[in-house]
Each structure stands twice: as structure tokens, then as C-alpha cells.
N, CA, C and O atoms as a GROMACS GRO file, in nm:
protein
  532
    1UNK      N    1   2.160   2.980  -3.336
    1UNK     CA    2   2.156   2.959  -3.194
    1UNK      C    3   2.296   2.920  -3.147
    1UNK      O    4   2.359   2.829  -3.202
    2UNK      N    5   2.351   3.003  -3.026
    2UNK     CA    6   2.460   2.958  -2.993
    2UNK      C    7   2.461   2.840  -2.865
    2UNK      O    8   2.358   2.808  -2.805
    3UNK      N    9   2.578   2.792  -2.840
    3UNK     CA   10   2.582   2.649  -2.760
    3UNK      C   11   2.564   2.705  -2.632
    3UNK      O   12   2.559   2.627  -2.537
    4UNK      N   13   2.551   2.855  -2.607
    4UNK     CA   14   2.505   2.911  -2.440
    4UNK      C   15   2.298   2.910  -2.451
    4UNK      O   16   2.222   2.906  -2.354
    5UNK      N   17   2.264   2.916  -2.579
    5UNK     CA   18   2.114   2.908  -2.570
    5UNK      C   19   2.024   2.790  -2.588
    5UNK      O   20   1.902   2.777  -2.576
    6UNK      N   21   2.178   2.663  -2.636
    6UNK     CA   22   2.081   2.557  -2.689
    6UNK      C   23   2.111   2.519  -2.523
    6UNK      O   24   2.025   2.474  -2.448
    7UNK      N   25   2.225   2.541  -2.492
    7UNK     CA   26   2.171   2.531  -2.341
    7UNK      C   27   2.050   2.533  -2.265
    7UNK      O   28   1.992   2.436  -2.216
    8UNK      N   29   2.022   2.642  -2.262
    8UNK     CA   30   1.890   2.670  -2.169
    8UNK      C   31   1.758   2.629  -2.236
    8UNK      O   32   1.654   2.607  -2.173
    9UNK      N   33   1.776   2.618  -2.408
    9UNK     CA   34   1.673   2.561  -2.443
    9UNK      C   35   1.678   2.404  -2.377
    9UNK      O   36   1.581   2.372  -2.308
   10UNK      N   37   1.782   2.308  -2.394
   10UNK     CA   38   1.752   2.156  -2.299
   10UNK      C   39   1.728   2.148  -2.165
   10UNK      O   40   1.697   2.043  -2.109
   11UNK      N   41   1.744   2.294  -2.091
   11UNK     CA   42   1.732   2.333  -1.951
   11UNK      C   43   1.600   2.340  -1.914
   11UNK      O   44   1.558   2.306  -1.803
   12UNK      N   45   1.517   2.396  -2.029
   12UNK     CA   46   1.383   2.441  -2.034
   12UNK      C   47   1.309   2.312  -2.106
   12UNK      O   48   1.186   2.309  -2.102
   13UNK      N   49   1.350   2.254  -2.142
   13UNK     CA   50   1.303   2.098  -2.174
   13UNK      C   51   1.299   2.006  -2.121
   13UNK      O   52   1.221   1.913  -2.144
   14UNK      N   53   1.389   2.012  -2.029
   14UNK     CA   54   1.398   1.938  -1.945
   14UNK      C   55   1.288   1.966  -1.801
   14UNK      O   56   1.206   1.898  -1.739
   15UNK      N   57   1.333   2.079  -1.796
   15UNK     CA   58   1.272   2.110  -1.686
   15UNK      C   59   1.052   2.118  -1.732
   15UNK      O   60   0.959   2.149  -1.658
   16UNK      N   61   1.052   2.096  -1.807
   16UNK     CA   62   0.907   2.076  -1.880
   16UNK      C   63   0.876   1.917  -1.827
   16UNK      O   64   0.780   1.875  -1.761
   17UNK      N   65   0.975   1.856  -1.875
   17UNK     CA   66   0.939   1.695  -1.860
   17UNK      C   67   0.953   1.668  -1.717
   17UNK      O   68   0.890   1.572  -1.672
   18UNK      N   69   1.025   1.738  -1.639
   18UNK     CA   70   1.036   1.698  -1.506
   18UNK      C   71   0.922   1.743  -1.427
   18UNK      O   72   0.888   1.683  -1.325
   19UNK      N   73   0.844   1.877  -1.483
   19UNK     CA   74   0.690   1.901  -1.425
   19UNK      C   75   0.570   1.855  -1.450
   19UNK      O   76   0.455   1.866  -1.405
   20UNK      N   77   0.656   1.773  -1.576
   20UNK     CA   78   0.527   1.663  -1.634
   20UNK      C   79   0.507   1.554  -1.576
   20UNK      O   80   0.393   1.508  -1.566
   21UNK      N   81   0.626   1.486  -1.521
   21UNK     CA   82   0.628   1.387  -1.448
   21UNK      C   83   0.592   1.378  -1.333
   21UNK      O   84   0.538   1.278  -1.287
   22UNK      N   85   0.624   1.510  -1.251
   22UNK     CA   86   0.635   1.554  -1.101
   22UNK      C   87   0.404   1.571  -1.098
   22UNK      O   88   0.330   1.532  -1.008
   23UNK      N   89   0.380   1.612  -1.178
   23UNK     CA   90   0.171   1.631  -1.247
   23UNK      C   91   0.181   1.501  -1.195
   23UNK      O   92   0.153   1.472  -1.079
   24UNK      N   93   0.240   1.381  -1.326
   24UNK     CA   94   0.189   1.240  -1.302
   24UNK      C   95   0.212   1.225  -1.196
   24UNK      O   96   0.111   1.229  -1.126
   25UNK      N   97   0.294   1.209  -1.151
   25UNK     CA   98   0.310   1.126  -0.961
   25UNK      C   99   0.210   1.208  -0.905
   25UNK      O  100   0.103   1.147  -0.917
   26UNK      N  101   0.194   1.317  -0.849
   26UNK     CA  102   0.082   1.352  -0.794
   26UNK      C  103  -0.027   1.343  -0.801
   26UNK      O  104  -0.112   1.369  -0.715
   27UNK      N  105  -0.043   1.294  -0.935
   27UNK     CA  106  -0.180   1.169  -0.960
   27UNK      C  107  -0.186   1.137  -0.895
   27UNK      O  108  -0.251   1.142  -0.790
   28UNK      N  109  -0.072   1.061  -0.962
   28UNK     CA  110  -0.069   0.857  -0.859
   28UNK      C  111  -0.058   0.854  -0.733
   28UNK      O  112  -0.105   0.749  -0.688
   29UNK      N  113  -0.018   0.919  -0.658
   29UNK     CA  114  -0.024   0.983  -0.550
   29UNK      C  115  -0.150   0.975  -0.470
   29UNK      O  116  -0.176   0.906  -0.371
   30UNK      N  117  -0.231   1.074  -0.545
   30UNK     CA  118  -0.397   1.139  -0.497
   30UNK      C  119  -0.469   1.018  -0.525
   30UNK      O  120  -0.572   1.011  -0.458
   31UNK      N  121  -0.443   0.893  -0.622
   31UNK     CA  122  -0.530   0.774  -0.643
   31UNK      C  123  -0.490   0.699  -0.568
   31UNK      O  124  -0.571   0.613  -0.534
   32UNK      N  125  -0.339   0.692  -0.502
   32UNK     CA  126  -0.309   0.629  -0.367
   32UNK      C  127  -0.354   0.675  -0.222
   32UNK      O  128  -0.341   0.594  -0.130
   33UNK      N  129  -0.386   0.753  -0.207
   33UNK     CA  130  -0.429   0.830  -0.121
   33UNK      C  131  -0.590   0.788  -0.106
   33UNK      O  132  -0.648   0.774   0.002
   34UNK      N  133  -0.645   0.772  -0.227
   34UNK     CA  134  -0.806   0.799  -0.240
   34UNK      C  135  -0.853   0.644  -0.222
   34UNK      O  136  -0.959   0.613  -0.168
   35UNK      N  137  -0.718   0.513  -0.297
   35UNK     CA  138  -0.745   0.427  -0.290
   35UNK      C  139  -0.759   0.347  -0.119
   35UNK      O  140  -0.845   0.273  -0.071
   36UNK      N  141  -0.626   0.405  -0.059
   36UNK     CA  142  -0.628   0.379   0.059
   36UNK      C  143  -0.714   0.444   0.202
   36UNK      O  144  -0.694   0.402   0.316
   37UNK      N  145  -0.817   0.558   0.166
   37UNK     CA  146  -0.918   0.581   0.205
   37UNK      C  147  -1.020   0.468   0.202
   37UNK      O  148  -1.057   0.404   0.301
   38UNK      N  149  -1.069   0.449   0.059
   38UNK     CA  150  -1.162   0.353   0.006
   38UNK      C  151  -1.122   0.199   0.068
   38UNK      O  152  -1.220   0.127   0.079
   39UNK      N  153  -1.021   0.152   0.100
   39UNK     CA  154  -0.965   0.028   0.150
   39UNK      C  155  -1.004   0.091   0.305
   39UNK      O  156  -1.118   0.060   0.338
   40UNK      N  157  -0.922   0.182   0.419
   40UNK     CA  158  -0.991   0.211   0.550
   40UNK      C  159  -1.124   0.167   0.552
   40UNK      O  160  -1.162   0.078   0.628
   41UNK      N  161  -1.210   0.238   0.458
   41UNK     CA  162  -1.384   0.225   0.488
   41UNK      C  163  -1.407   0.075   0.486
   41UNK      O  164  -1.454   0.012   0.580
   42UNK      N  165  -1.365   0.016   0.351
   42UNK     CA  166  -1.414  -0.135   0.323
   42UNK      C  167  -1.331  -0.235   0.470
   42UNK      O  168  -1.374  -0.344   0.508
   43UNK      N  169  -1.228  -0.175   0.521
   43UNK     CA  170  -1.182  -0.226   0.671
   43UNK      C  171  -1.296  -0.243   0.835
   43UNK      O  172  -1.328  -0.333   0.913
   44UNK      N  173  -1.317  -0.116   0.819
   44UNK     CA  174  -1.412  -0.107   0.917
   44UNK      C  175  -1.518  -0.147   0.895
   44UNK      O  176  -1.582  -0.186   0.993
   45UNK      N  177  -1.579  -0.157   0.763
   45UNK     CA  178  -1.724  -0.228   0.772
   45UNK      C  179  -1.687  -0.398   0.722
   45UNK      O  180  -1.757  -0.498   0.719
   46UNK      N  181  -1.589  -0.381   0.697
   46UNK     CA  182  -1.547  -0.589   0.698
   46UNK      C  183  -1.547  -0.642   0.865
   46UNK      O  184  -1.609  -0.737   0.913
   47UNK      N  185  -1.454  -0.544   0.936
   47UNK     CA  186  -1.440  -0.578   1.088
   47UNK      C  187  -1.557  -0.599   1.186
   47UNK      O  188  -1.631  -0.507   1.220
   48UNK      N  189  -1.570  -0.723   1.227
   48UNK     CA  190  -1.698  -0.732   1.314
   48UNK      C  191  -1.691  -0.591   1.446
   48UNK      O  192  -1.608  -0.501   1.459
   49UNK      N  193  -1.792  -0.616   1.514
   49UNK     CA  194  -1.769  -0.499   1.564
   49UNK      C  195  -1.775  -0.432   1.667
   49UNK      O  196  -1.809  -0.320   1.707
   50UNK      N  197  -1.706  -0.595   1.726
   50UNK     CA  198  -1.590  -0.544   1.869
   50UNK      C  199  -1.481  -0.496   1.829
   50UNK      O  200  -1.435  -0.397   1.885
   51UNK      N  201  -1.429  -0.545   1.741
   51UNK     CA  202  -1.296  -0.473   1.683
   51UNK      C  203  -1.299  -0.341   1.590
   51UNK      O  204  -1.200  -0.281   1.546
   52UNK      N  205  -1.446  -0.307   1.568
   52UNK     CA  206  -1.411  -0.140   1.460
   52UNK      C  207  -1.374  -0.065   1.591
   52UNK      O  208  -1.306   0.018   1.530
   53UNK      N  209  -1.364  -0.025   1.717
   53UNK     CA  210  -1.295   0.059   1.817
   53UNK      C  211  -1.192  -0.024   1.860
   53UNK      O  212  -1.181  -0.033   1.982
   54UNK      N  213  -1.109  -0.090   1.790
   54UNK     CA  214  -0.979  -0.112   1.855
   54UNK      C  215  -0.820  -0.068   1.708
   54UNK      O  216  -0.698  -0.086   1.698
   55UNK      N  217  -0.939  -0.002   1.623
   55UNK     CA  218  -0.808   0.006   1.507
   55UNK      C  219  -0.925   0.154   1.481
   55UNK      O  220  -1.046   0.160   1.462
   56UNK      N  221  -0.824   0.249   1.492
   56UNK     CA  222  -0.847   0.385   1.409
   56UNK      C  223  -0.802   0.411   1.282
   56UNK      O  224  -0.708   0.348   1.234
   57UNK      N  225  -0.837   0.464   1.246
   57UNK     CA  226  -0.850   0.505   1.111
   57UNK      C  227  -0.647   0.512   1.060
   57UNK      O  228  -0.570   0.452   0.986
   58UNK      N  229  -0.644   0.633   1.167
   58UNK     CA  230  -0.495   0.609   1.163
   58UNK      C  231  -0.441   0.476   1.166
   58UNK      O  232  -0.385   0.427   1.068
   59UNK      N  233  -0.457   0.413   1.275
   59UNK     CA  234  -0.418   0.248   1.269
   59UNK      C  235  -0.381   0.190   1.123
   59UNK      O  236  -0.279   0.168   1.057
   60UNK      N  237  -0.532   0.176   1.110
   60UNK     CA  238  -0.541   0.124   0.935
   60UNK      C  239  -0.419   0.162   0.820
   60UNK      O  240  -0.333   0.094   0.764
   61UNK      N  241  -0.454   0.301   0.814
   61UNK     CA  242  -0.314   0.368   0.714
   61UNK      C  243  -0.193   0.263   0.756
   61UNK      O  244  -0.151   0.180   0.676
   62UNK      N  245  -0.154   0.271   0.856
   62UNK     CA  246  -0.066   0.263   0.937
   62UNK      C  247  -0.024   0.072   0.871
   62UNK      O  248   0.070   0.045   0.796
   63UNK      N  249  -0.119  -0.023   0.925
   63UNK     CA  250  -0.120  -0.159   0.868
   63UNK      C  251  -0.113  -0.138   0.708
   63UNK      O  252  -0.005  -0.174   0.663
   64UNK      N  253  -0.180  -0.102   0.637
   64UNK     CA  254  -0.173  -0.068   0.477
   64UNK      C  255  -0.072  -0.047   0.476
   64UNK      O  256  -0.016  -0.108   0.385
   65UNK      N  257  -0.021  -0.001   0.521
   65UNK     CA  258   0.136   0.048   0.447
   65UNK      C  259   0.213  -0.047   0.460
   65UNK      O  260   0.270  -0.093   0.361
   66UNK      N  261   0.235  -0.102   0.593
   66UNK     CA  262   0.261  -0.208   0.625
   66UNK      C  263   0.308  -0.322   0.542
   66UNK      O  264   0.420  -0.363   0.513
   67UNK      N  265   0.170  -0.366   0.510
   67UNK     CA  266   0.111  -0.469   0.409
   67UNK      C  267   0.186  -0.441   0.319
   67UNK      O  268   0.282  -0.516   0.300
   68UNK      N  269   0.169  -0.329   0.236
   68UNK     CA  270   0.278  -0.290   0.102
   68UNK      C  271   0.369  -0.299   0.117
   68UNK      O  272   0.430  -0.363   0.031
   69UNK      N  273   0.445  -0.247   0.227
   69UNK     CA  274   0.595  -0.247   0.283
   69UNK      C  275   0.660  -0.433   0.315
   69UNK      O  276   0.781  -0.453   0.319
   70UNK      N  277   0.550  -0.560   0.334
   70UNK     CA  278   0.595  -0.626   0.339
   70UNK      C  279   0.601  -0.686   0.211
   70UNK      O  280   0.706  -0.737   0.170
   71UNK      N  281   0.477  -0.683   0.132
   71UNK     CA  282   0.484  -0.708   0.004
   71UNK      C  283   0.576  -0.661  -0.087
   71UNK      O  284   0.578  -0.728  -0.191
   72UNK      N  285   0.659  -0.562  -0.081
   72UNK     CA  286   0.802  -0.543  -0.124
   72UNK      C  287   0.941  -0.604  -0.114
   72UNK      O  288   1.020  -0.642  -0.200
   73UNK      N  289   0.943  -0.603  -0.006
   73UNK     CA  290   1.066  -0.676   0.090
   73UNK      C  291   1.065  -0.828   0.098
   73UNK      O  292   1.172  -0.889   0.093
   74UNK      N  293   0.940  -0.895   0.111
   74UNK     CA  294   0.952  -0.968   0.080
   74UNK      C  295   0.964  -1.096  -0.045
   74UNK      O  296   0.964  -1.219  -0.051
   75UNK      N  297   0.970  -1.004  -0.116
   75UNK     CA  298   0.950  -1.045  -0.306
   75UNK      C  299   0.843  -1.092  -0.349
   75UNK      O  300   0.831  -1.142  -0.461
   76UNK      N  301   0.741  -1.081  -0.256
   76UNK     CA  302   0.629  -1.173  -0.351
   76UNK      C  303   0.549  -1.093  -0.396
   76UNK      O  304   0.428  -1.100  -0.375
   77UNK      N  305   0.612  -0.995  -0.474
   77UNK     CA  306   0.532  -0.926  -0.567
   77UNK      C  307   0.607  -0.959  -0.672
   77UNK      O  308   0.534  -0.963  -0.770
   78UNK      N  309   0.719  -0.985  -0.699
   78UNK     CA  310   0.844  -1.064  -0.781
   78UNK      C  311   0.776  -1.230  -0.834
   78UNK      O  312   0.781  -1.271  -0.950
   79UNK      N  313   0.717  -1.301  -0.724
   79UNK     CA  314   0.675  -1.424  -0.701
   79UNK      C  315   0.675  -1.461  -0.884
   79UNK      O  316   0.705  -1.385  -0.976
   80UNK      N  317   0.641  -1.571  -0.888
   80UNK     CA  318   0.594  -1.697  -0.952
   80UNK      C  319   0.493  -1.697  -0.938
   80UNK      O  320   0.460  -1.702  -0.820
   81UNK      N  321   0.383  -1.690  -1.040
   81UNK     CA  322   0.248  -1.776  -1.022
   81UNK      C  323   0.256  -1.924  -1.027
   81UNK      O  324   0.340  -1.966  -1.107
   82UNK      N  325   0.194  -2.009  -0.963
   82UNK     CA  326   0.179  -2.138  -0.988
   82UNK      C  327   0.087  -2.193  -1.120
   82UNK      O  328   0.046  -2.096  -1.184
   83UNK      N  329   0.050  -2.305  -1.168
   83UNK     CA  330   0.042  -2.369  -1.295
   83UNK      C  331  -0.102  -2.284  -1.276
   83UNK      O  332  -0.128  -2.238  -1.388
   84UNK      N  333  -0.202  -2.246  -1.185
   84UNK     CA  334  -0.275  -2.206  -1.164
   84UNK      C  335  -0.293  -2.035  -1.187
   84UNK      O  336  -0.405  -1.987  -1.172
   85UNK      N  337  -0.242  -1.996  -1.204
   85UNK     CA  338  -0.184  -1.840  -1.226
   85UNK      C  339  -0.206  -1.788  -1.028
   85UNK      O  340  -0.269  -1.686  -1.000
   86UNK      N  341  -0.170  -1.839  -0.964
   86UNK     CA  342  -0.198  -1.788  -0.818
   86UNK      C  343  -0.042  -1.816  -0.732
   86UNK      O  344   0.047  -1.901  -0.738
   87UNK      N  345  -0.062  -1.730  -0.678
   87UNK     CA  346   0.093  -1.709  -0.570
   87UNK      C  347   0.048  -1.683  -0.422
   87UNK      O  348  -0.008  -1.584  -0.375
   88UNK      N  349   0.092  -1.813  -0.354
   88UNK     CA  350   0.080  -1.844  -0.239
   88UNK      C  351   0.114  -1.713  -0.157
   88UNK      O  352   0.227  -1.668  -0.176
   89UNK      N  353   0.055  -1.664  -0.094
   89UNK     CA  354   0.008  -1.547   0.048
   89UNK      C  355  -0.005  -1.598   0.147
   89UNK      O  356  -0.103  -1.668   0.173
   90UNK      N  357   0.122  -1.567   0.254
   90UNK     CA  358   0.100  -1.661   0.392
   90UNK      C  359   0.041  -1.561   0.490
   90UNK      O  360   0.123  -1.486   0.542
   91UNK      N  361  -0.061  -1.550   0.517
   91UNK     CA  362  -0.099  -1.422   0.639
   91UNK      C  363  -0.033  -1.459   0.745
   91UNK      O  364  -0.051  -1.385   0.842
   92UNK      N  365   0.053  -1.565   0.763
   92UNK     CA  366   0.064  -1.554   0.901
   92UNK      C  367   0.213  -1.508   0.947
   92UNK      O  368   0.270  -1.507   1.056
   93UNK      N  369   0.250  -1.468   0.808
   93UNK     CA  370   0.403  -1.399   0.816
   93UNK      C  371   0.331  -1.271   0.832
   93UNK      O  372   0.347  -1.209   0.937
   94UNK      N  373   0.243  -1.218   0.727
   94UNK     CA  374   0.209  -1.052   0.727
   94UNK      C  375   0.181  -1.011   0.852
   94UNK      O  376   0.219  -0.899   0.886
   95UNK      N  377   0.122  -1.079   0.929
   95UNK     CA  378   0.036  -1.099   1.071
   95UNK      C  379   0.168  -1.038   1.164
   95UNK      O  380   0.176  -0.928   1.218
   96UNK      N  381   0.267  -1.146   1.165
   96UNK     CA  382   0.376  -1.145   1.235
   96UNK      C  383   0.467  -1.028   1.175
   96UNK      O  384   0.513  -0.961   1.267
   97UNK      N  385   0.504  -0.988   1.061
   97UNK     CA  386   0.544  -0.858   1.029
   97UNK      C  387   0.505  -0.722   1.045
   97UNK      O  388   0.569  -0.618   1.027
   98UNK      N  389   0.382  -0.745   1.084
   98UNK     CA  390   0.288  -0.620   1.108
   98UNK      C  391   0.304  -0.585   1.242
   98UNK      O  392   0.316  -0.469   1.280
   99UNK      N  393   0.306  -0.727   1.344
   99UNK     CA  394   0.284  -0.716   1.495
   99UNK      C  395   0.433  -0.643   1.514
   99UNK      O  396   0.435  -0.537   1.576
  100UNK      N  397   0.556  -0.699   1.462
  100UNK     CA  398   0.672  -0.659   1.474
  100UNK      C  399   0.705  -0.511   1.429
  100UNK      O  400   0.765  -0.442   1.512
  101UNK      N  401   0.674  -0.458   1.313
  101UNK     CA  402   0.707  -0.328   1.263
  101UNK      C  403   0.640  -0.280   1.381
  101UNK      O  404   0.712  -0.220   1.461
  102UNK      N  405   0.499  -0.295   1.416
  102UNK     CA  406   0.446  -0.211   1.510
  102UNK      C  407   0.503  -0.156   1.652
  102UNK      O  408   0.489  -0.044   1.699
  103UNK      N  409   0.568  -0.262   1.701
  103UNK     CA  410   0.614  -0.297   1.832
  103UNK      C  411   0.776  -0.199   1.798
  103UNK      O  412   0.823  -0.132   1.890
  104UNK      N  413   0.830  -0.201   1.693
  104UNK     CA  414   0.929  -0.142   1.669
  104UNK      C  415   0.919   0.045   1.665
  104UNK      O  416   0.980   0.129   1.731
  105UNK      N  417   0.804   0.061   1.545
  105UNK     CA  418   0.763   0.160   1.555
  105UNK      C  419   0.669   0.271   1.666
  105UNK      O  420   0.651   0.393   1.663
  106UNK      N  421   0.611   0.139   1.782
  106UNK     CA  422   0.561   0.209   1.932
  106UNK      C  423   0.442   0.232   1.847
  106UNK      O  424   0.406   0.340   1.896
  107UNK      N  425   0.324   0.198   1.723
  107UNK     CA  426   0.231   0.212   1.711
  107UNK      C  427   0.120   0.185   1.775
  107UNK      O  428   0.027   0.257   1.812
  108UNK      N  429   0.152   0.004   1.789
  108UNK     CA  430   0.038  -0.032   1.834
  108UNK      C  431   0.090  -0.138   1.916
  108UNK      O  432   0.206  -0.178   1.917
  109UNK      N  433  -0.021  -0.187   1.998
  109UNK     CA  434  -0.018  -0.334   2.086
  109UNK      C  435  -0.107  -0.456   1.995
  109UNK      O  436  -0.160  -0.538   2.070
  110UNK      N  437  -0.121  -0.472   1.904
  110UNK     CA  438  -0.249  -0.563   1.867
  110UNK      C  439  -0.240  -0.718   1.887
  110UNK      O  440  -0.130  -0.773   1.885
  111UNK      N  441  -0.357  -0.789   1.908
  111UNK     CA  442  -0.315  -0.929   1.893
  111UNK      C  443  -0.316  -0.994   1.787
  111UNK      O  444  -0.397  -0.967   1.698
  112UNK      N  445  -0.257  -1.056   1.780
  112UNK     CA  446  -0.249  -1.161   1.608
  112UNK      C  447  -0.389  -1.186   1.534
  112UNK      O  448  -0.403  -1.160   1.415
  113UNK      N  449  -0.486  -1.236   1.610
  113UNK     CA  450  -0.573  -1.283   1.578
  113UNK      C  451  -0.703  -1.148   1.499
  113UNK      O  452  -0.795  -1.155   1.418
  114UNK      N  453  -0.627  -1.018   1.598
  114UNK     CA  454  -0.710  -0.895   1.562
  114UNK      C  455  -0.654  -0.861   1.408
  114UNK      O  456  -0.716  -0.828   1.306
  115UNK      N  457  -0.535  -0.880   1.429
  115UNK     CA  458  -0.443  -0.826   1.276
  115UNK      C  459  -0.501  -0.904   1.147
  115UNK      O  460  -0.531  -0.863   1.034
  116UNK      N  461  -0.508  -1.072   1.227
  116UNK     CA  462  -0.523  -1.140   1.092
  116UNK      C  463  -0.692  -1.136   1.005
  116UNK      O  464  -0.731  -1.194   0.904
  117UNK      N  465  -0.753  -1.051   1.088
  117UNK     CA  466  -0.882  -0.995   1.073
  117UNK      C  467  -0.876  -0.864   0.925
  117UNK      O  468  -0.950  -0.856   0.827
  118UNK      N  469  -0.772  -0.787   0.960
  118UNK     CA  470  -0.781  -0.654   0.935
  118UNK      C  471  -0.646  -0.723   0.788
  118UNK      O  472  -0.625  -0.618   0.727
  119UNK      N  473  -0.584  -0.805   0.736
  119UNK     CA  474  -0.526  -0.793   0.684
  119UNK      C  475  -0.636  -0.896   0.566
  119UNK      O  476  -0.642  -0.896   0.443
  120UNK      N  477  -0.707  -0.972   0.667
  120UNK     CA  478  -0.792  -1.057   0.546
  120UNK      C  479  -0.903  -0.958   0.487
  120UNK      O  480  -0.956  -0.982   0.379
  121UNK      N  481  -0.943  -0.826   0.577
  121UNK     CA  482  -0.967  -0.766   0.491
  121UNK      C  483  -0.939  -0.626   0.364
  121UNK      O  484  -1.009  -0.550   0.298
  122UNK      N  485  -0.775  -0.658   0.386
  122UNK     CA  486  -0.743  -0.576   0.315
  122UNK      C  487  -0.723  -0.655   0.183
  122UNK      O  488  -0.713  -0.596   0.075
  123UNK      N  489  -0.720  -0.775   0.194
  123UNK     CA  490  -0.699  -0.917   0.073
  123UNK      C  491  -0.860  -0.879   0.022
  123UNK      O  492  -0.874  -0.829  -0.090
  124UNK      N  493  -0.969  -0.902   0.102
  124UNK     CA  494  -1.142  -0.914   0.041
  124UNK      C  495  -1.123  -0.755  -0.031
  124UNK      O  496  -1.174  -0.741  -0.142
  125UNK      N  497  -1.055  -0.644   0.026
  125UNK     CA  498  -1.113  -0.507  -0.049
  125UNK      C  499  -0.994  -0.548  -0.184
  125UNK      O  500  -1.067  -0.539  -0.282
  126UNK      N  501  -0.895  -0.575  -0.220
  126UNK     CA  502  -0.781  -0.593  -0.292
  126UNK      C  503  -0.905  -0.757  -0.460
  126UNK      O  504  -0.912  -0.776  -0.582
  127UNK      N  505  -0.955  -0.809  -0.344
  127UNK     CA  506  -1.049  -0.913  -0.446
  127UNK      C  507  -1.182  -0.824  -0.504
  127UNK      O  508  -1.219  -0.840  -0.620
  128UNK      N  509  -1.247  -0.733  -0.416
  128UNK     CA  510  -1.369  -0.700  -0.452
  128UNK      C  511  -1.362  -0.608  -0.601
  128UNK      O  512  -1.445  -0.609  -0.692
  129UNK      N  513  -1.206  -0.511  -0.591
  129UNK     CA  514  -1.199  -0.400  -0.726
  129UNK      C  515  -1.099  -0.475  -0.820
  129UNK      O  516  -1.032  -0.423  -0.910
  130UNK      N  517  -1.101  -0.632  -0.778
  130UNK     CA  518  -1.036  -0.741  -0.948
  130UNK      C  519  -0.887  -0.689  -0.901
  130UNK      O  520  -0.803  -0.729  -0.981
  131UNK      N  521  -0.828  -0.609  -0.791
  131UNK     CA  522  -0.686  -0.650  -0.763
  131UNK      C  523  -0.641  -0.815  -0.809
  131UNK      O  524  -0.570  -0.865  -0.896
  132UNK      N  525  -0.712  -0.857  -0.717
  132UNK     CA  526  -0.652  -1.007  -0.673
  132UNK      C  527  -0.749  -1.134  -0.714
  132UNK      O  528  -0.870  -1.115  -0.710
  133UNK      N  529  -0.719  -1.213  -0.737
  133UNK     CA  530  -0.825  -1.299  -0.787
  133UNK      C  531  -0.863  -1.413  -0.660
  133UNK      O  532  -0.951  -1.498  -0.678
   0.00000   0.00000   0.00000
């Protein structure tokens, strides 16, 4: 084999592992997708129900992501557990990060009190499948 074929043989190896990987993410992907369906539903039937017509479906996605997006940025997915194995969750930052991205992004108008509804139950669907303890 010359050094022009072992070429394309690591070209073709490579390019194997990169469609192998590119399969996996589109998993993880479709189980993110399926998970955050399954979280919408467990939203609307947590939400009493003056508030299931004030957050659409879209909405929801929309806060979920949110939620993740603050849970990044803000490191407390990085956190410390305490002697207790538990790491303090302040809803009333997520609350206030959510109202703000929104207002930035022209999504929504919501009130605090509606948000802190829809984020405690994204914590109860996150406890019910052993996410969170």
C-alpha cells in the first residue's frame, strides 16, 4: 500500500467514525426531543387550569430550554452537593432568568408567579423519572 492509499484508507475511517457518531447524536437528539415532549405533557397536566391556556405548547419548549440554558451558565450543574448529597436550586433566579430571556427574546409576557408554577413543574417531571431526588 502506498502513502496516497493509506491515505484514503484513514479518510474512509475516519469518515466511518464520524457517521458513527453523527447515528449517536441523533439518538440523543430524538431522546431529547421525546424527553422534552414527555416533560410538555407532565407541564400541562401539573398546571392548574387557569393557566394550561396561558402557556402553549410552544411556550413550554421555549421555558425548557430555558431552564437548561440557565442551568449551564449558571454552573450549577458544576455545583457541590452538600453533606446531604443535594445542591441548593433557587427558583427564584430561574423565574427571573426566564422572565428576562423572554422579554429579550419578544416570546412571552408572563408573570413570575405563572413561571414559578411551570418551572416547579419541570423540577416534579425531572423528580418523578429519578432525574432529581
Amino acid at each position: 500500500m502506498d502513502a496516497h492509499s493509506e491515505g484514503k484508507l484513514f479518510d474512509y475511517r475516519l469518515l466511518t467514525v464520524v457517521k458513527k457518531q453523527s447515528f449517536l447524536m441523533n439518538d440523543e437528539f430524538l431522546m431529547d426531543d421525546l424527553d422534552d415532549d414527555k416533560t410538555v405533557e407532565f407541564i400541562h397536566n401539573f398546571l392548574p387550569i387557569e393557566l394550561k391556556d396561558k402557556f402553549s405548547d410552544d411556550d413550554l419548549y421555549y421555558i425548557i430550554d430555558v431552564i437548561a440554558d440557565y442551568y449551564f451558565s449558571s454552573g450549577l450543574l458544576d455545583a457541590k452537593p452538600d453533606a446531604d448529597g443535594c445542591v441548593e436550586i433557587d427558583t427564584d433566579k430561574i423565574v427571573t432568568y426566564i422572565i428576562k430571556e423572554a422579554k429579550k427574546d419578544k416570546i412571552g409576557d408572563w408573570l413570575p408567579e405563572d413561571i414559578e408554577l411551570v418551572v416547579q413543574a419541570e423540577m416534579e417531571y425531572g423528580n418523578s423519572i429519578g432525574q432529581v431526588d
